[in-house]
C-alpha positions as CSV (number, residue, x, y, z in Angstrom):
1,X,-7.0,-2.1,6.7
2,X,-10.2,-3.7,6.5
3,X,-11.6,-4.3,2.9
4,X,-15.4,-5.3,2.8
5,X,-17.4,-6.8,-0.4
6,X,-20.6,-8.0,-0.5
7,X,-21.7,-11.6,-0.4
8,X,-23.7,-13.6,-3.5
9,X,-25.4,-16.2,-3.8
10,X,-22.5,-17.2,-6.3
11,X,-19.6,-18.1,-4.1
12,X,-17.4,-17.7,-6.9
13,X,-18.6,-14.3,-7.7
14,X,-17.7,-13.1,-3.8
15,X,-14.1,-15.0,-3.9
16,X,-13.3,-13.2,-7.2
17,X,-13.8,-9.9,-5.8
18,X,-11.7,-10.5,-2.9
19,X,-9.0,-12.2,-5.4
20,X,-8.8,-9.1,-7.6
21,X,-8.7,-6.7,-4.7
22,X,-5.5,-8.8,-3.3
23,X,-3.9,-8.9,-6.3
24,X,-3.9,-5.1,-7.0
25,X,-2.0,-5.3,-3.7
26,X,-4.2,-4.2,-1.0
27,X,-3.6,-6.0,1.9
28,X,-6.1,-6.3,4.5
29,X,-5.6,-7.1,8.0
30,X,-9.7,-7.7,8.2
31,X,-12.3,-8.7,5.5
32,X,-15.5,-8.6,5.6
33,X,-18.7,-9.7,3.2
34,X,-21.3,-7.9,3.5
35,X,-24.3,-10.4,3.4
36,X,-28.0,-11.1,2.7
37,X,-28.0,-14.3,5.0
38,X,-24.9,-15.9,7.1
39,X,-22.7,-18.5,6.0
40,X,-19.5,-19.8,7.3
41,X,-16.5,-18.6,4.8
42,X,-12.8,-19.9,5.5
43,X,-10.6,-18.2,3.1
44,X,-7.4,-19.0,4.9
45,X,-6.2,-20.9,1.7
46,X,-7.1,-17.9,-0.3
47,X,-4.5,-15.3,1.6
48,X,-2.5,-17.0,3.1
49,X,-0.6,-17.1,-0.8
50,X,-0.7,-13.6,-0.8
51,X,1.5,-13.5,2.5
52,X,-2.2,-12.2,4.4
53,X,-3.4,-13.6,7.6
54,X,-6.5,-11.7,7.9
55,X,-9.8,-12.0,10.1
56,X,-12.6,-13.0,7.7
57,X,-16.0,-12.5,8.9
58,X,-19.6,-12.7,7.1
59,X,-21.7,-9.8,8.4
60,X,-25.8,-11.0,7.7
61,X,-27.4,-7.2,7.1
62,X,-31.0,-9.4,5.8
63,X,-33.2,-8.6,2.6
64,X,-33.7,-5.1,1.5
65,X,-32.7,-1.8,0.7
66,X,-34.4,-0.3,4.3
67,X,-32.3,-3.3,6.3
68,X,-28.6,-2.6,4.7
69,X,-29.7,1.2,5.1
70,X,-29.9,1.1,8.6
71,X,-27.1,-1.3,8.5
72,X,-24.4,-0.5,6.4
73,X,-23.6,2.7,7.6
74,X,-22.6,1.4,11.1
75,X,-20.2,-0.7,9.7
76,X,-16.3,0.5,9.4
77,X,-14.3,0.0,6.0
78,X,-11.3,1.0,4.2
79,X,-12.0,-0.5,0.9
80,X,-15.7,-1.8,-0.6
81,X,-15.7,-3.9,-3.7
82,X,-19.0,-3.7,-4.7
83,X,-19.0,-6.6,-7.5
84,X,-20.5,-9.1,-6.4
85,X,-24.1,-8.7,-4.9
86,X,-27.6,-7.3,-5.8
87,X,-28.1,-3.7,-7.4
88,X,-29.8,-2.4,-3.8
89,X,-27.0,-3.9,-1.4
90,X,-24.3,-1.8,-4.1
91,X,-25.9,1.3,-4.0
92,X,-26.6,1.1,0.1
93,X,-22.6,0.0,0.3
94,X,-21.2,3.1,-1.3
């Protein structure tokens, strides 16, 4: 299962998305955050709790609704918490 939220410029904004998706018990064998701009993201310490070893990976999609347009829709997911992030990259994610 591959669960995808997008990425802030609030760390703590991102890792509490991803924390209340895990503990609703989805269990993801991939996660990805869906980004304005890369950044590395360990969040080993973060599953590995919930009995999860999955394959985190920042996706960069750039700035702007026309970018994550053309982006986004490439881009396989099971489950997209949409909580953290900018208004356009919500909208574009759904």
């Amino acid at each position: 299962m591959i669960l995808a939220t997008l990425g802030s410029s609030k760390l703590v904004t991102t890792l509490d998305a991803i924390m209340t998706e895990l503990f609703t018990g989805i269990k993801p064998d991939r996660i990805l955050i869906l980004s304005e701009e890369a950044r590395e993201l360990d969040l080993t310490n973060i599953t590995r709790p919930f009995g999860i070893n999955a394959e985190t990976k920042v996706l960069e999609l750039g700035v702007g609704i026309n970018q994550w347009r053309e982006k986004v829709r490439d881009i396989s997911m099971d489950v997209a918490d949409i909580t953290p992030g900018r208004k356009y990259m919500a909208i574009e994610s759904l």
